[in-house]
Steps between C-alpha positions, in 0.01 A plus 500: 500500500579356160423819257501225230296236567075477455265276574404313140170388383390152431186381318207488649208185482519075514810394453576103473817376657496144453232273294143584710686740773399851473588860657266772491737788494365875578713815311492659828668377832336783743195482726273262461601389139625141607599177244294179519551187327343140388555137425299357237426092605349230248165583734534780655696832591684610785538893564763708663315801667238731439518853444435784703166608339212361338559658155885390498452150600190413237758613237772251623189244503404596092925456475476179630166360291712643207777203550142254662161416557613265792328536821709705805520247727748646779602881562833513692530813740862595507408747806251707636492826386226635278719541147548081556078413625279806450406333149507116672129490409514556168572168453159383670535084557904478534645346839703781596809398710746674712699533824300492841602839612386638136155376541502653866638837364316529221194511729603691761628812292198497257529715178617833533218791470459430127361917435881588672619249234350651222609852572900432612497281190255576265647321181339160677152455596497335834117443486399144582794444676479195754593241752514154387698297724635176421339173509829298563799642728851364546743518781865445326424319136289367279544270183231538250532267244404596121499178287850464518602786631568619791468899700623534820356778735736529762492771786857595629357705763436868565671749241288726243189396755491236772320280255687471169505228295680429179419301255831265352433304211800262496508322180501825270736748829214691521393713778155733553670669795232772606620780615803333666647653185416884367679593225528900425290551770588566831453191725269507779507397842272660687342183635755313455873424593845605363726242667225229379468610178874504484540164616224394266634663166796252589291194583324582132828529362596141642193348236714582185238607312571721170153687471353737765196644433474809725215634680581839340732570219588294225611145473836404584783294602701495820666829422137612546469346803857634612390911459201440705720324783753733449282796580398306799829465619589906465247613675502229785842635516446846508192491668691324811770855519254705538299316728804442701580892465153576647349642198113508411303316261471818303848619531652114400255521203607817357871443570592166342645504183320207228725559277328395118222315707348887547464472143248230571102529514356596830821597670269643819538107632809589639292659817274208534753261472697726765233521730506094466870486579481705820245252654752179335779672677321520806407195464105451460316209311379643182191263592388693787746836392203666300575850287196720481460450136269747398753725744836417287309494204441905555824590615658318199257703299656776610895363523430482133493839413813642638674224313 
């Protein structure tokens, strides 16, 4: 590992990127703490995720009515999990779109015991926490068109999640990816897949855009987006040894070397993402390939402090 290099810091709060586009940018890139976003119309606004808790997401709601007063018409979901909907019905009387399989998802895991929550994280309040699902669902991509402008959500396919969507904004190379990119935070793909997140990252890649707004981590351009699909590739890589050599999820985990991506928060992913791999290698559909979450969750718990 690099002795030399650290993580850096980046500012925190709304951050415009282009005349009435907006990132809402967290300080931290670890659990739960995720980045959101808006697009102020002439009538209306369009947002880019909730937040993971009540508390969190009405503060990125008082952010936005510091920029307007215009109503929230739509609520894009850029995937299922909770740090992307919990908050969803804090904006009560937005359309809230997303993919199909996020709207299925989203209902069938629920919210997470919210008193568990509070105590394995209790800088957030996870009271109020719920399940809004979305009123409109897309299979491949939608155009929504503000006045004159134009966001695409497009779904690749299955990488983070088997319901990502990003959100490319083609006129200012702009792109709300979700968390198809983390950024000084290990990536994630517990329910997800590592040969189609690869293949997405390049598909992204292929829009040209100059702006990536991250699910975690601050915003960037594609040498953002490279890191995060260069820790992909390493540990597809490595992973696929030690599968080959027979090892165990535990005993992969431990022995791959991330290099200055340890550096990064939460590097205790490594075993989830592992335990992902195996059933990729073996070939199982991440759709019907469930991890016991609550299961990984512990073990990574513990992973974490022998690191």
């Amino acid at each position: 590992m690099n002795a030399e290099y650290t993580v850096p810091t980046w500012e925190a709060g709304v951050k415009q990127l282009a005349p009435n586009i907006y990132a809402y940018i967290q300080a931290k890139a670890t659990w739960y703490w995720s980045n959101a976003g808006f697009i102020v119309g002439k009538d209306y606004v369009v947002v880019v995720d909730s937040l993971a808790t009540v508390g969190l997401t009405q503060k990125f709601k008082d952010e936005i009515r510091k920029v307007t007063d215009k109503p929230i018409r739509f609520l894009i979901n850029t995937h299922h999990h909770g740090d992307h909907t919990w908050g969803n019905h804090v904006f009560p009387g937005a359309s809230i779109i997303s993919h199909n399989l996020c709207r299925h998802e989203l209902i069938a895991t629920g919210v997470m015991d919210t008193g568990l929550l509070n105590t394995v994280f209790p800088d957030l309040d996870f009271t109020g926490a719920a399940v809004t699902p979305s009123h409109i669902t897309i299979e491949k991509e939608l155009t929504l068109h503000i006045d004159d402008q134009e966001a695409k959500l497009i779904h690749f396919g299955q990488g983070h999640t088997i319901d990502d969507l990003i959100v490319y904004l083609p006129r200012e190379d702009i792109i709300f990816t979700g968390d198809l990119i983390f950024l000084y935070s290990m990536p994630l793909a517990m329910e997800g897949s590592f040969a189609g997140w690869i293949k997405n990252m390049g598909l992204m890649t292929e829009l040209g855009a100059k702006t990536y707004v991250p699910g975690h981590g601050p915003v960037c351009d594609k040498e953002g987006l490279k890191e995060c699909l260069d820790y992909l590739v390493l540990v597809q890589k490595e992973a696929r040894k030690r599968f080959d050599k027979g090892m165990t999820t535990d005993e992969a985990a431990k022995d791959i070397d991330l290099g200055h991506y340890k550096k990064w928060a939460n590097p205790e992913r490594i075993l989830a993402n592992i335990e992902r791999l195996w059933r990729e290698f073996r070939g199982e559909d991440p759709a019907t390939s469930k991890l016991d979450v609550v299961d990984v969750f512990f073990r990574m718990a513990t992973f974490a402090t022998g690191i």
